[in-house]
Phi, psi and omega in degrees: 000128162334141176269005199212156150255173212254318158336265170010308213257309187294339163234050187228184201253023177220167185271166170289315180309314178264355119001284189282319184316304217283322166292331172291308210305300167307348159245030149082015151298147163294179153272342134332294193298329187284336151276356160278349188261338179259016167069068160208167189290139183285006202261313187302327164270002166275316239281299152359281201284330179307325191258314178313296192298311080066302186237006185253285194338302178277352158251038181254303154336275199320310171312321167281274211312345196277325193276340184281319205297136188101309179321122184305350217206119143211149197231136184265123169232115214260127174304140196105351200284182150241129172286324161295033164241003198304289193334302173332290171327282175332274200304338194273300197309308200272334193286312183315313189300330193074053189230130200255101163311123201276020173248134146267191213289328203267308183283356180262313187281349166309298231287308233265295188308337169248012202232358168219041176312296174337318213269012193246175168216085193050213174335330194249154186285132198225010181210118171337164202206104178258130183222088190312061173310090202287168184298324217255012167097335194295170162220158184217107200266132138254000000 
């Protein structure tokens, strides 16, 4: 049985077809196996599936942009900062706003550490860093 309905599917940003690609590839069929079972070409099911990430990346986007718009907070973290000095700043900045942060100190520099690896050299910021504070406490680092 389907983790979905084709409703389901009808108000989202994929087709039923890259639907269905993307629940077999989750329950660990190749793509092979997932065009012999929907009777099409393993090319058509890379390219299909290929287009489904493709359009979940951008409405994913989209969605962080929607959570900006408005945020009361954004924080500059400059190259050369050390990310264990962020947090303070994040919580004094927000505290100021009167917005109770959903990270503590240790998930927040987890956070930082994964959503801006590129931009790190270990510890230190080696690219600007922008980190968003929404009204409802989250945060988004970019």
């Amino acid at each position: 049985m389907p983790a979905f309905t084709e409703e389901d599917v009808q108000e989202t940003f994929l087709t039923p077809t890259q639907a269905k690609i993307l629940e077999l590839r989750a329950k660990g069929y190749t793509q092979a196996q997932v065009a012999e079972i929907l009777g099409t070409t393993r090319a058509n099911v890379s390219i299909t599936e290929s287009r489904a990430r493709k359009n979940i990346q951008k409405a994913a986007r989209t969605l962080a942009l929607f959570n900006k718009i408005g945020a009361p907070l954004m924080i500059e973290v400059g190259k050369g900062e050390d990310i264990f000095n962020v947090p303070k700043k994040v919580f004094a900045c927000a505290t100021e706003c009167g917005i109770k942060v959903k990270e503590n100190t240790l998930s927040l520099i987890e956070k930082i550490e994964r959503e801006a690896k590129g931009k790190l050299n270990g510890r230190v910021v080696r690219e600007d860093i922008r980190i968003t504070i929404l009204k409802d406490g989250r945060v988004i680092v970019d």
